[in-house]
PDB file of the backbone (N, CA, C, O) and the ligand in Angstrom, with CONECT records:
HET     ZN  A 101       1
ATOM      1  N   UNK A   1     -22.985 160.310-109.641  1.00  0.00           N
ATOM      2  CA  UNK A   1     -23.524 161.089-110.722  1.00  0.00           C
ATOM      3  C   UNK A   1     -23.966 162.439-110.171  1.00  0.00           C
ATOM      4  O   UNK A   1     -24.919 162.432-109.393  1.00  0.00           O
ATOM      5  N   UNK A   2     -23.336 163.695-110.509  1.00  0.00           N
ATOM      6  CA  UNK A   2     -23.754 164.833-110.012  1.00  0.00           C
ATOM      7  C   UNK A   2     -24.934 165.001-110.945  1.00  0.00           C
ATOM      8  O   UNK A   2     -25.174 164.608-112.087  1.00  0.00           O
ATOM      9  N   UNK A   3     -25.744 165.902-109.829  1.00  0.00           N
ATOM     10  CA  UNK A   3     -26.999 166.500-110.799  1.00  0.00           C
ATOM     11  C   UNK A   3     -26.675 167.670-111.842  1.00  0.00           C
ATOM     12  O   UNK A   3     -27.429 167.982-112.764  1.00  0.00           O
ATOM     13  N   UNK A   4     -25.391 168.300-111.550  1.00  0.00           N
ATOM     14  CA  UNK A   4     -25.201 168.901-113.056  1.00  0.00           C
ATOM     15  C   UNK A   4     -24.585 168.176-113.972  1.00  0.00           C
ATOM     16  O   UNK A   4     -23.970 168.804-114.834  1.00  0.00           O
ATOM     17  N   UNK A   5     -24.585 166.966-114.021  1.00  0.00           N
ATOM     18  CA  UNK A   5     -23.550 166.417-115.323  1.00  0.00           C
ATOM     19  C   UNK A   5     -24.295 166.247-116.319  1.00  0.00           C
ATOM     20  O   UNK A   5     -23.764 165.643-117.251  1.00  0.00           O
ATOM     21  N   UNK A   6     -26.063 166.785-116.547  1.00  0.00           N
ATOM     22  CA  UNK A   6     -26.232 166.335-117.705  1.00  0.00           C
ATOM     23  C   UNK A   6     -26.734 164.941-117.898  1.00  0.00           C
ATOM     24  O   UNK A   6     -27.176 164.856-119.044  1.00  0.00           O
ATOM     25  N   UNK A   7     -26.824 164.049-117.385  1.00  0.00           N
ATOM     26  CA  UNK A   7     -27.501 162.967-117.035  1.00  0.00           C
ATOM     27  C   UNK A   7     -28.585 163.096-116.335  1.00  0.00           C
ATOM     28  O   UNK A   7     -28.811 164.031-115.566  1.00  0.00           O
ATOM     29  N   UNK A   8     -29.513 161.911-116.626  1.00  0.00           N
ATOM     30  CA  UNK A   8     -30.466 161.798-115.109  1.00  0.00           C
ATOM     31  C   UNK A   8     -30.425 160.536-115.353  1.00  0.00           C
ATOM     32  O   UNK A   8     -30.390 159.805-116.344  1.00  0.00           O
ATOM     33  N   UNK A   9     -30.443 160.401-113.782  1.00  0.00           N
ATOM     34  CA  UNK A   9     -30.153 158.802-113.025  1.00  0.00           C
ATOM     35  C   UNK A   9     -31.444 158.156-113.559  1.00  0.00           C
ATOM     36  O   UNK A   9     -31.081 157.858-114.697  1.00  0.00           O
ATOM     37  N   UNK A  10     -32.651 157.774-113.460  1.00  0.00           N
ATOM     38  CA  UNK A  10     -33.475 157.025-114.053  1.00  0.00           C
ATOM     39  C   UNK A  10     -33.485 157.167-115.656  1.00  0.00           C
ATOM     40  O   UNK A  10     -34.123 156.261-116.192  1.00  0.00           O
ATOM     41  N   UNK A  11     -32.984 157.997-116.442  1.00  0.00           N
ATOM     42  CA  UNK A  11     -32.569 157.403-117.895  1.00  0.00           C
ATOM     43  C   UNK A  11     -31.484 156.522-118.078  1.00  0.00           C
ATOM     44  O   UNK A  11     -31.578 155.725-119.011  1.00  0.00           O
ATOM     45  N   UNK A  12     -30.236 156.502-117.208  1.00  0.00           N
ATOM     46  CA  UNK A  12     -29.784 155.615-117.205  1.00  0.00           C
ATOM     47  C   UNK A  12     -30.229 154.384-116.846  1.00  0.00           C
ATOM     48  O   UNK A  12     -30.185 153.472-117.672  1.00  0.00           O
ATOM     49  N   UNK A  13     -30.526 154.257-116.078  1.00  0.00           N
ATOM     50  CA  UNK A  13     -31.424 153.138-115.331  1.00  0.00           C
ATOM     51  C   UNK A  13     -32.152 152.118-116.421  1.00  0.00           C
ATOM     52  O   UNK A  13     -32.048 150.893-116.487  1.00  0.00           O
ATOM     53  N   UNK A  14     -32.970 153.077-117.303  1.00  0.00           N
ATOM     54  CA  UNK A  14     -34.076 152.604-118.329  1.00  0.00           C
ATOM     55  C   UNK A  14     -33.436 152.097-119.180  1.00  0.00           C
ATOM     56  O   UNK A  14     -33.452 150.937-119.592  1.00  0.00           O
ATOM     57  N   UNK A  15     -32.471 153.494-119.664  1.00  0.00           N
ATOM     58  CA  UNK A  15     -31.717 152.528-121.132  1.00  0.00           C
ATOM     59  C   UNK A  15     -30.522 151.223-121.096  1.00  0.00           C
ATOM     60  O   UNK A  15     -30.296 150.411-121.994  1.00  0.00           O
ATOM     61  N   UNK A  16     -29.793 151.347-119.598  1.00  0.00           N
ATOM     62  CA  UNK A  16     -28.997 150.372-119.424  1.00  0.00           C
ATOM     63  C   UNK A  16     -30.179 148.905-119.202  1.00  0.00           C
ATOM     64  O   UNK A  16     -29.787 147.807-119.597  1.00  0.00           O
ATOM     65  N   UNK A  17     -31.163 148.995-118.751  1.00  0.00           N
ATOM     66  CA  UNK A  17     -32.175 148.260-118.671  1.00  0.00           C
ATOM     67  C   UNK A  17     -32.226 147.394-119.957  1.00  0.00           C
ATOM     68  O   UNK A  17     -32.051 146.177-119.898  1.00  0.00           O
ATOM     69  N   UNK A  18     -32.459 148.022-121.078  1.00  0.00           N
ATOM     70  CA  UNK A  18     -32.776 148.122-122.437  1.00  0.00           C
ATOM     71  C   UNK A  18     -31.986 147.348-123.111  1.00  0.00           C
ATOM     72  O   UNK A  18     -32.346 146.327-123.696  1.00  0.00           O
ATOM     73  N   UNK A  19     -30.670 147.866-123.059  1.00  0.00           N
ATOM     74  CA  UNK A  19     -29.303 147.650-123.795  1.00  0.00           C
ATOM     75  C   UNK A  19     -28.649 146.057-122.971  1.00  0.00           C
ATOM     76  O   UNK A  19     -28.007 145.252-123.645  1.00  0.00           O
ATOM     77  N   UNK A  20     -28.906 145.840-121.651  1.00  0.00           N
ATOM     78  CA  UNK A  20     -28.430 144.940-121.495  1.00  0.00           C
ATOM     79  C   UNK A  20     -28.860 143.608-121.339  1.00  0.00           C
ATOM     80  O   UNK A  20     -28.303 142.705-120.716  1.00  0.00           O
ATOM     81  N   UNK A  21     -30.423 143.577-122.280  1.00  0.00           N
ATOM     82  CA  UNK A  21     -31.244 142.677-122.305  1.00  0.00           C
ATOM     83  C   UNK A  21     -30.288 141.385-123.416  1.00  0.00           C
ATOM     84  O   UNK A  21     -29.894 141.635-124.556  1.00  0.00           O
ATOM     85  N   UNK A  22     -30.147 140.379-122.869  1.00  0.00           N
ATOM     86  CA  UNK A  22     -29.642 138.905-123.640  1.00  0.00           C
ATOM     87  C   UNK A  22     -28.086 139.308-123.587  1.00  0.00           C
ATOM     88  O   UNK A  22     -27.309 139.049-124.507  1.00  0.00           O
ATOM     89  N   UNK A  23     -27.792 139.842-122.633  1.00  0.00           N
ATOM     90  CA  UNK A  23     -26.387 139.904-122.320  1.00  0.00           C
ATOM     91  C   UNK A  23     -26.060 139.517-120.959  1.00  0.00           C
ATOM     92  O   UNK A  23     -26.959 139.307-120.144  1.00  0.00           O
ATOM     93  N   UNK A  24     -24.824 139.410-120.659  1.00  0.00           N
ATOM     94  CA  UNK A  24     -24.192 138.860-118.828  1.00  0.00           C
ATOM     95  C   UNK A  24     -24.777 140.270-118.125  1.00  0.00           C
ATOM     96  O   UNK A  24     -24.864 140.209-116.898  1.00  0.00           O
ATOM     97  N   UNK A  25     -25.127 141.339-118.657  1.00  0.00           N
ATOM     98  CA  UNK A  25     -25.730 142.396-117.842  1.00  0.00           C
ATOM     99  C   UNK A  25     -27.197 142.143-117.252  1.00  0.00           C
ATOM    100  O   UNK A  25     -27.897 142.686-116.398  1.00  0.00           O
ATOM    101  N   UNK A  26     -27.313 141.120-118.068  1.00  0.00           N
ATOM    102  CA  UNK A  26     -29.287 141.427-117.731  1.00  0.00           C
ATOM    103  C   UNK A  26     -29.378 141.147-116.302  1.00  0.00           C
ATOM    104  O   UNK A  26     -28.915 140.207-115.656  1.00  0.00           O
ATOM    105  N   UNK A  27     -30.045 142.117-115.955  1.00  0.00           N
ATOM    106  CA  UNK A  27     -30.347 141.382-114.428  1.00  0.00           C
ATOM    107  C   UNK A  27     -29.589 142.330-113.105  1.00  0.00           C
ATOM    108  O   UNK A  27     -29.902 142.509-111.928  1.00  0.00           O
ATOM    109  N   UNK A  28     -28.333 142.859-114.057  1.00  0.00           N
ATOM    110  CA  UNK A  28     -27.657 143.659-113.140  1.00  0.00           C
ATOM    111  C   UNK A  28     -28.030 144.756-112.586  1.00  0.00           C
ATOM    112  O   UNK A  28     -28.713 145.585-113.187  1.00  0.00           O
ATOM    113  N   UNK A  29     -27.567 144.921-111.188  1.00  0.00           N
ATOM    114  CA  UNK A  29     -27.961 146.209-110.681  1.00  0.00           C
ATOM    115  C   UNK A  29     -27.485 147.520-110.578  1.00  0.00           C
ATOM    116  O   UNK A  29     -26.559 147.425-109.772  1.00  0.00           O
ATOM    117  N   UNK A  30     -27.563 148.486-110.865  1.00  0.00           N
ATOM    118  CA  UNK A  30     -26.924 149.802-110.540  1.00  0.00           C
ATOM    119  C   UNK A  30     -27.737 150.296-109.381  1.00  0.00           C
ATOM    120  O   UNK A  30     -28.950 150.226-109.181  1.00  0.00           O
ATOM    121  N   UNK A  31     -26.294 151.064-108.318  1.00  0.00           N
ATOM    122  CA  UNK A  31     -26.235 151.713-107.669  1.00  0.00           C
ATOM    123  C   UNK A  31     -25.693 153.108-108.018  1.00  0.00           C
ATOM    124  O   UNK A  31     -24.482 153.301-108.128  1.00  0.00           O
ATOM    125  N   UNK A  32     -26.725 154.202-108.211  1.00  0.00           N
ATOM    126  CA  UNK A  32     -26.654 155.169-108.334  1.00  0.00           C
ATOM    127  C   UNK A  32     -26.119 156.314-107.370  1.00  0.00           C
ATOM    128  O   UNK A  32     -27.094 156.725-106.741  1.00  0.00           O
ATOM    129  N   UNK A  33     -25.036 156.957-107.019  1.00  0.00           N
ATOM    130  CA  UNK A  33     -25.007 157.951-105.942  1.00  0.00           C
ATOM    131  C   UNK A  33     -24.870 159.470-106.634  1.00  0.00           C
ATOM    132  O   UNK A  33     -24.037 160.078-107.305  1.00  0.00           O
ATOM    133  N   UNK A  34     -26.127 159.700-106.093  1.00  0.00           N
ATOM    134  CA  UNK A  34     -26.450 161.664-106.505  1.00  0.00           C
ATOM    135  C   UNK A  34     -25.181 162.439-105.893  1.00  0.00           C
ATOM    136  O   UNK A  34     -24.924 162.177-104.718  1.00  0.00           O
ATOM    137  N   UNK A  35     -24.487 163.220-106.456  1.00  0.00           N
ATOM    138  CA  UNK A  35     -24.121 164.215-105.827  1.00  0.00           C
ATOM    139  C   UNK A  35     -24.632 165.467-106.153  1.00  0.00           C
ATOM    140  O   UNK A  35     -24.221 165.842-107.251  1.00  0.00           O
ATOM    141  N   UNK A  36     -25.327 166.198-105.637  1.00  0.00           N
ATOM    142  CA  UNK A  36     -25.993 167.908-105.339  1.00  0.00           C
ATOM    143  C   UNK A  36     -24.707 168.854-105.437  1.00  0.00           C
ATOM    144  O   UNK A  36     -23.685 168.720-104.765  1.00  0.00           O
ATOM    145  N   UNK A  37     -24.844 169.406-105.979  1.00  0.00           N
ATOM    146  CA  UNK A  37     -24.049 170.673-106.444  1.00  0.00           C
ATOM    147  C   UNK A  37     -23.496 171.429-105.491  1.00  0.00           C
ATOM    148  O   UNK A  37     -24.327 171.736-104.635  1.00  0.00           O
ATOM    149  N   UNK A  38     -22.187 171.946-105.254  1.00  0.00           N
ATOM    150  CA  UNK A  38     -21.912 172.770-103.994  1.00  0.00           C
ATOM    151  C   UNK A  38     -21.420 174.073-104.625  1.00  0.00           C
ATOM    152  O   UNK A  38     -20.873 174.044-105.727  1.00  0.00           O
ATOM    153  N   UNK A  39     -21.595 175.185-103.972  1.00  0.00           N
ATOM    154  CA  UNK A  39     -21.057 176.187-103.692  1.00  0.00           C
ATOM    155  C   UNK A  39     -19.998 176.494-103.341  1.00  0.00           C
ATOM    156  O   UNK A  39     -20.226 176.303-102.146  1.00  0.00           O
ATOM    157  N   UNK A  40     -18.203 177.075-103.365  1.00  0.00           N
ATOM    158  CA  UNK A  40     -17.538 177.461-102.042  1.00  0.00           C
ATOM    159  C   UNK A  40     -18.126 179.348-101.806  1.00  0.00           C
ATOM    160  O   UNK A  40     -18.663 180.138-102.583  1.00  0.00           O
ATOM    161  N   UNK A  41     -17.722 179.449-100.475  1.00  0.00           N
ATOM    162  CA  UNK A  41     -17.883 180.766-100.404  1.00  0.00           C
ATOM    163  C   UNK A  41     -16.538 181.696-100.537  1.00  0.00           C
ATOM    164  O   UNK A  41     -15.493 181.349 -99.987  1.00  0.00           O
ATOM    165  N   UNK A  42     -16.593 182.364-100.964  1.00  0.00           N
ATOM    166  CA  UNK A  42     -15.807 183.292-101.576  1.00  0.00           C
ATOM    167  C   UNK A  42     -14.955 184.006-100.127  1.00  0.00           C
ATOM    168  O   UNK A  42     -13.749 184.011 -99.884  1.00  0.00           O
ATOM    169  N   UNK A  43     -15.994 184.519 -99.406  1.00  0.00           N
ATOM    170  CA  UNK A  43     -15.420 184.684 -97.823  1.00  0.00           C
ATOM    171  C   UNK A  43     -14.751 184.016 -96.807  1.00  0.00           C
ATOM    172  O   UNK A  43     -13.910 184.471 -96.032  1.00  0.00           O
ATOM    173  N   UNK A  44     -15.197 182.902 -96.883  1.00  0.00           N
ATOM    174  CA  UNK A  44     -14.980 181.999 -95.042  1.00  0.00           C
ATOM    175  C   UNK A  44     -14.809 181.165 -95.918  1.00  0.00           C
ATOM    176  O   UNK A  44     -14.500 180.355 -95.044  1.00  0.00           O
ATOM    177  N   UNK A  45     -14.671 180.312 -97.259  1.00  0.00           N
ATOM    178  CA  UNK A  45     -14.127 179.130 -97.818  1.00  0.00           C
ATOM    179  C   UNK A  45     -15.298 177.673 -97.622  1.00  0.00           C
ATOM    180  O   UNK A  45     -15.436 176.811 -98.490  1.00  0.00           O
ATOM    181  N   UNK A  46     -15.923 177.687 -96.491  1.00  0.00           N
ATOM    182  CA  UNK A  46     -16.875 176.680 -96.787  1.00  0.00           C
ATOM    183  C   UNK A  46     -17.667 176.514 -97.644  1.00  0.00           C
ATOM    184  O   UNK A  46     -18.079 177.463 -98.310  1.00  0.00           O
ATOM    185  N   UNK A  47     -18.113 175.144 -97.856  1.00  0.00           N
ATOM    186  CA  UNK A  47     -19.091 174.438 -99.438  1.00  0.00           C
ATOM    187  C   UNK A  47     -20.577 174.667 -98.832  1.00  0.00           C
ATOM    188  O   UNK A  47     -20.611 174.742 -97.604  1.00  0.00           O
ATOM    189  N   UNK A  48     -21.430 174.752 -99.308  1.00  0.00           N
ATOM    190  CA  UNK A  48     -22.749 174.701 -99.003  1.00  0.00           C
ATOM    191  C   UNK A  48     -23.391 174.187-100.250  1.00  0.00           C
ATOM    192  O   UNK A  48     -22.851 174.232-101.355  1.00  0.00           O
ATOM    193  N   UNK A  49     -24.678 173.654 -99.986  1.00  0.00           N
ATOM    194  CA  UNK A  49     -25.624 173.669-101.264  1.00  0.00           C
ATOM    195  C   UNK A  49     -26.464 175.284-101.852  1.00  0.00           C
ATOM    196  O   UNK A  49     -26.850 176.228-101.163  1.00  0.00           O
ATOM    197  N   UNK A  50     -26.512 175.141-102.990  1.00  0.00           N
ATOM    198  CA  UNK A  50     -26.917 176.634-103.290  1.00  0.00           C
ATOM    199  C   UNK A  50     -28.802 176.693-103.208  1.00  0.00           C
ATOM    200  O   UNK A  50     -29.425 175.737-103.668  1.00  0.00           O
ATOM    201  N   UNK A  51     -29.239 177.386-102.850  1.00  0.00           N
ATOM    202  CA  UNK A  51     -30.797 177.593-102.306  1.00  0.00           C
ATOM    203  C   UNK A  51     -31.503 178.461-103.770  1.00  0.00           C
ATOM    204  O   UNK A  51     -31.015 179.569-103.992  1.00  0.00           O
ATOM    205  N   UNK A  52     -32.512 178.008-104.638  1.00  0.00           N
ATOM    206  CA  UNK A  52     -32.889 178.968-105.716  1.00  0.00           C
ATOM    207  C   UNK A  52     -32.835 180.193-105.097  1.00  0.00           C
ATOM    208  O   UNK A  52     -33.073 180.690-103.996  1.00  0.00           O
ATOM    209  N   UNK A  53     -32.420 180.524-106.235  1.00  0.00           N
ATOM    210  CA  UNK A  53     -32.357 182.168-106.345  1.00  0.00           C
ATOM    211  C   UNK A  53     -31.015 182.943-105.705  1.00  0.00           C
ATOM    212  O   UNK A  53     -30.682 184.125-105.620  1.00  0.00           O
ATOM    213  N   UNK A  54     -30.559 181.973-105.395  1.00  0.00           N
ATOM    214  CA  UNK A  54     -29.095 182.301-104.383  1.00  0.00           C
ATOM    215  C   UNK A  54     -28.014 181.628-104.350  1.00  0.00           C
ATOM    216  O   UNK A  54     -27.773 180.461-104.659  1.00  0.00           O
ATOM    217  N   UNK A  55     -27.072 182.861-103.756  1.00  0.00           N
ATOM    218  CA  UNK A  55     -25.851 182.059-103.725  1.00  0.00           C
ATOM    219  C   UNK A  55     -24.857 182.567-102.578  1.00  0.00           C
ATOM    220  O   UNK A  55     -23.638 182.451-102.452  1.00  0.00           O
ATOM    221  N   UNK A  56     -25.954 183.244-101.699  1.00  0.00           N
ATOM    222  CA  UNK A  56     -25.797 183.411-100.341  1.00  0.00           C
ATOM    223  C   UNK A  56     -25.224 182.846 -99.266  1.00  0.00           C
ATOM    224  O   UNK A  56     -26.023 182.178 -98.610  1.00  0.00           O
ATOM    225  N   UNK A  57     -23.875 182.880 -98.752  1.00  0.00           N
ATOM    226  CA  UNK A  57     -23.561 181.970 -97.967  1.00  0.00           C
ATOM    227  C   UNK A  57     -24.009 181.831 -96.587  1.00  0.00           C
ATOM    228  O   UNK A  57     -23.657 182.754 -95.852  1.00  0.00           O
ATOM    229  N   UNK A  58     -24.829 180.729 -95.957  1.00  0.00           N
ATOM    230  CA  UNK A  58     -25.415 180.474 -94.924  1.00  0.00           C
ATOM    231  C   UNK A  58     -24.620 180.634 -93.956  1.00  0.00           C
ATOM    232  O   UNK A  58     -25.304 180.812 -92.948  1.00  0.00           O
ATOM    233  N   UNK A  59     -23.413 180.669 -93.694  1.00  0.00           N
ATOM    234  CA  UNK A  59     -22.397 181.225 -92.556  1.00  0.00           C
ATOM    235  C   UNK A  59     -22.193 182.491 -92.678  1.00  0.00           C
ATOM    236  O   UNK A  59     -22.885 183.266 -92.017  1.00  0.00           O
ATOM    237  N   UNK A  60     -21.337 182.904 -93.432  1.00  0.00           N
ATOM    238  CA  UNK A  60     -21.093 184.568 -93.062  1.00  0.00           C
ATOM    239  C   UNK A  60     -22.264 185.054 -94.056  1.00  0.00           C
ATOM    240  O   UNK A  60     -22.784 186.069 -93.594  1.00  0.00           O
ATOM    241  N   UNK A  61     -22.808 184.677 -95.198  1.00  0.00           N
ATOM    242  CA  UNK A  61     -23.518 185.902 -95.521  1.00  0.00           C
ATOM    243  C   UNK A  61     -22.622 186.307 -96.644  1.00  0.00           C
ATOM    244  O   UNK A  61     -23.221 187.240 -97.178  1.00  0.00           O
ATOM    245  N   UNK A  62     -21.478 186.096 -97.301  1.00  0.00           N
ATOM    246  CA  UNK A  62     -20.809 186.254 -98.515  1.00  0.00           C
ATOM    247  C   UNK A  62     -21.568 185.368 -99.433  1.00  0.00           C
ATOM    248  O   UNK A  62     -22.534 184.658 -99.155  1.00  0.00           O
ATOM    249  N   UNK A  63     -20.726 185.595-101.038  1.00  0.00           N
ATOM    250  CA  UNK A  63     -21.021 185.327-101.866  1.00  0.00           C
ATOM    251  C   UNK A  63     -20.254 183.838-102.670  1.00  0.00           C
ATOM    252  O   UNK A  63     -19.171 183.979-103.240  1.00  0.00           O
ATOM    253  N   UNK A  64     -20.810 182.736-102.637  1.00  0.00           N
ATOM    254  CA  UNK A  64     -20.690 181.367-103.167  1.00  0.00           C
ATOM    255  C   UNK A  64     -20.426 181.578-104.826  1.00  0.00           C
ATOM    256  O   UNK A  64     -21.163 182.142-105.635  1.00  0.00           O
ATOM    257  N   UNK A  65     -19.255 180.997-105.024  1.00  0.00           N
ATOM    258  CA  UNK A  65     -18.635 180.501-106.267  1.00  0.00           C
ATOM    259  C   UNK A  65     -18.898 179.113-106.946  1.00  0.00           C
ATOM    260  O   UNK A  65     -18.898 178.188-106.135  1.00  0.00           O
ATOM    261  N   UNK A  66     -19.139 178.732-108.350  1.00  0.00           N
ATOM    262  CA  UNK A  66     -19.418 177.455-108.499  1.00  0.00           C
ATOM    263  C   UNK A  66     -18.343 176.595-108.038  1.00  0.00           C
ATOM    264  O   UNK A  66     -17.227 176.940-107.650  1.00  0.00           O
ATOM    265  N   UNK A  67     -18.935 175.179-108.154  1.00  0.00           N
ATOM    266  CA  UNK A  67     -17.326 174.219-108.028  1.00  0.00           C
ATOM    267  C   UNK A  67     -17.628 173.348-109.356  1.00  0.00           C
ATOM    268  O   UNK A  67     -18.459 173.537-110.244  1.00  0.00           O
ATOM    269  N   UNK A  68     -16.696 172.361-109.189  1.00  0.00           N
ATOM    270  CA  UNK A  68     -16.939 170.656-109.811  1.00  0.00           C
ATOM    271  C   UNK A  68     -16.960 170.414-109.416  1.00  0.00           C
ATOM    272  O   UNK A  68     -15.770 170.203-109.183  1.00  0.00           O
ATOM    273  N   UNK A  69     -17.795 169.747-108.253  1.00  0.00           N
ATOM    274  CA  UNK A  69     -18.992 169.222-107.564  1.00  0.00           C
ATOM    275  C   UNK A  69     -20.245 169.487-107.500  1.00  0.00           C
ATOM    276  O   UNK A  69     -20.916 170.458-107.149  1.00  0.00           O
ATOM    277  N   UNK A  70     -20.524 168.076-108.047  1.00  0.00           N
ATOM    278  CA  UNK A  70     -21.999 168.038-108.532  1.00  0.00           C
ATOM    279  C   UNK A  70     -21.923 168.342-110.313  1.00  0.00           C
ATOM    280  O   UNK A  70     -22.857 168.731-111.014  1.00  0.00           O
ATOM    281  N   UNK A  71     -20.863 168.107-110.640  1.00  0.00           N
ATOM    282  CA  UNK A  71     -20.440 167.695-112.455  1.00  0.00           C
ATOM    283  C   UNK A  71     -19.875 166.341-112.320  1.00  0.00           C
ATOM    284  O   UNK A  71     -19.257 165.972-113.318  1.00  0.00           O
ATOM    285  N   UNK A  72     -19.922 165.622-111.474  1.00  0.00           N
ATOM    286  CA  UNK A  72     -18.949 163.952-111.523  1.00  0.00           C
ATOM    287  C   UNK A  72     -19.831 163.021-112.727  1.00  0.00           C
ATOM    288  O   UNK A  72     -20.968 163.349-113.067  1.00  0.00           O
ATOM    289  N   UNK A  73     -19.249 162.049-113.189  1.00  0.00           N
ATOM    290  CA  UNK A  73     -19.917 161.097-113.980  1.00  0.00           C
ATOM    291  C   UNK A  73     -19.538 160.283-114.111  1.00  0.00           C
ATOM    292  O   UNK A  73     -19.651 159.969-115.297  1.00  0.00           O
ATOM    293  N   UNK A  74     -18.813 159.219-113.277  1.00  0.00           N
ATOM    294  CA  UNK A  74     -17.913 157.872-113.409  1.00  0.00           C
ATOM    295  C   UNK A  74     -18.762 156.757-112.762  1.00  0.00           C
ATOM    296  O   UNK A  74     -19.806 156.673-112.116  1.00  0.00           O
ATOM    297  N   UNK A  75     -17.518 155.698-113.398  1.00  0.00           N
ATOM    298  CA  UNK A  75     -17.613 154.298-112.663  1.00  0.00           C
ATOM    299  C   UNK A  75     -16.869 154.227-110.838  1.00  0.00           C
ATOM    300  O   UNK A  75     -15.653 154.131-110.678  1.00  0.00           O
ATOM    301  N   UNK A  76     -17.573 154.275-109.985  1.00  0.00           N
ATOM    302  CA  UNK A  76     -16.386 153.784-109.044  1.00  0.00           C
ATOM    303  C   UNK A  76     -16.072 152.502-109.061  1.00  0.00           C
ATOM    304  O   UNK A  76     -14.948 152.013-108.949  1.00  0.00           O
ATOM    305  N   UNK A  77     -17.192 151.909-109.219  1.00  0.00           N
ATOM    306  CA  UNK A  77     -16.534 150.008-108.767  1.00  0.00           C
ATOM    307  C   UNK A  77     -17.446 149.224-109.555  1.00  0.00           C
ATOM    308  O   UNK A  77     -18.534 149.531-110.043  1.00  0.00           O
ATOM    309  N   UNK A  78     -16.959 148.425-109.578  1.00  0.00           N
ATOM    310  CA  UNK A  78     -17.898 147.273-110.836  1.00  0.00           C
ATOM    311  C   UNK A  78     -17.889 145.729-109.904  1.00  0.00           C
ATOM    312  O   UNK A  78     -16.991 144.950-110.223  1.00  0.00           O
ATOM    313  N   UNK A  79     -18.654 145.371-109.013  1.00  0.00           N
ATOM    314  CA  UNK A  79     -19.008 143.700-109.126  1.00  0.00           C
ATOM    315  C   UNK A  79     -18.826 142.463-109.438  1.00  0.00           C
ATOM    316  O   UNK A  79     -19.235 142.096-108.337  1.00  0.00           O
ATOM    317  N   UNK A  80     -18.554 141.391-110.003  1.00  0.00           N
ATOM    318  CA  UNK A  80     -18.985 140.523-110.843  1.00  0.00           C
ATOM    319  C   UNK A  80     -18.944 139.300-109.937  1.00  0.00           C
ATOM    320  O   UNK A  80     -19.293 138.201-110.368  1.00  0.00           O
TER     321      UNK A  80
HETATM  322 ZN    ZN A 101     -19.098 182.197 -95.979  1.00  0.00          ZN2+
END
Protein backbone atom coordinates (compact mmCIF):
# COMPACT_ATOMS: atom_id res chain seq x y z
CA UNK A 1 0.00 0.00 0.00
CA UNK A 2 1.76 3.22 -1.06
CA UNK A 3 1.27 6.20 1.13
CA UNK A 4 -0.05 8.12 -1.82
CA UNK A 5 -2.82 5.81 -2.81
CA UNK A 6 -5.31 7.41 -0.78
CA UNK A 7 -5.75 4.80 1.75
CA UNK A 8 -4.48 4.52 5.24
CA UNK A 9 -3.35 1.26 6.45
CA UNK A 10 -5.10 1.30 9.95
CA UNK A 11 -8.58 2.19 8.27
CA UNK A 12 -8.25 -0.69 6.53
CA UNK A 13 -7.31 -2.65 9.29
CA UNK A 14 -10.52 -1.31 11.35
CA UNK A 15 -13.04 -1.67 8.71
CA UNK A 16 -11.85 -5.10 7.36
CA UNK A 17 -11.99 -5.83 11.18
CA UNK A 18 -15.66 -4.80 11.08
CA UNK A 19 -16.84 -6.31 7.84
CA UNK A 20 -15.38 -9.61 8.49
CA UNK A 21 -17.02 -10.25 11.74
CA UNK A 22 -19.29 -13.91 11.44
CA UNK A 23 -17.50 -14.68 8.35
CA UNK A 24 -14.32 -17.34 7.39
CA UNK A 25 -12.45 -13.83 7.65
CA UNK A 26 -12.89 -13.26 11.27
CA UNK A 27 -9.83 -13.66 12.86
CA UNK A 28 -7.74 -13.06 9.81
CA UNK A 29 -4.67 -11.29 9.59
CA UNK A 30 -3.40 -8.58 7.33
CA UNK A 31 -0.05 -7.87 6.52
CA UNK A 32 0.30 -4.50 5.49
CA UNK A 33 3.52 -3.30 3.40
CA UNK A 34 3.97 0.69 3.23
CA UNK A 35 5.54 1.82 0.28
CA UNK A 36 6.96 5.72 0.70
CA UNK A 37 6.86 7.62 -2.30
CA UNK A 38 9.97 8.00 -4.58
CA UNK A 39 11.33 10.58 -6.57
CA UNK A 40 13.53 9.87 -9.94
CA UNK A 41 16.04 12.52 -10.55
CA UNK A 42 15.82 14.18 -13.60
CA UNK A 43 19.83 14.34 -13.78
CA UNK A 44 21.72 11.13 -12.66
CA UNK A 45 18.30 8.92 -12.88
CA UNK A 46 18.36 7.64 -9.28
CA UNK A 47 15.01 7.22 -6.92
CA UNK A 48 15.23 8.84 -3.61
CA UNK A 49 12.56 9.65 -1.03
CA UNK A 50 11.41 13.28 -1.33
CA UNK A 51 12.35 15.48 2.02
CA UNK A 52 9.35 18.36 2.78
CA UNK A 53 9.73 21.11 0.99
CA UNK A 54 11.88 19.42 -1.67
CA UNK A 55 12.67 17.72 -4.41
CA UNK A 56 16.30 18.08 -4.33
CA UNK A 57 18.30 15.32 -5.39
CA UNK A 58 20.62 14.03 -2.58
CA UNK A 59 23.32 12.89 -5.17
CA UNK A 60 23.92 15.42 -7.69
CA UNK A 61 21.79 18.18 -6.44
CA UNK A 62 19.24 18.10 -9.59
CA UNK A 63 15.76 18.17 -9.67
CA UNK A 64 13.38 14.87 -8.74
CA UNK A 65 10.32 14.01 -10.86
CA UNK A 66 7.24 12.18 -9.42
CA UNK A 67 6.89 8.37 -10.03
CA UNK A 68 4.17 5.50 -9.39
CA UNK A 69 5.74 4.54 -6.57
CA UNK A 70 4.25 4.96 -3.57
CA UNK A 71 0.52 4.97 -5.59
CA UNK A 72 0.42 0.84 -5.38
CA UNK A 73 -2.84 -0.69 -3.89
CA UNK A 74 -3.10 -4.48 -4.40
CA UNK A 75 -3.42 -7.93 -3.20
CA UNK A 76 -0.03 -9.76 -3.46
CA UNK A 77 -0.89 -13.08 -1.87
CA UNK A 78 -3.77 -14.43 0.01
CA UNK A 79 -3.27 -17.54 2.67
CA UNK A 80 -5.84 -19.93 3.51
ZN1 LIG B 1 20.59 13.21 -9.16
Amino acid sequence: MGDYSGYVASSIELYFGIIAEGTLCENAKLNIKRVKPMLKCGECGILFERKPFSFECPSCGGQGSPTKIGHEFYIESIEI
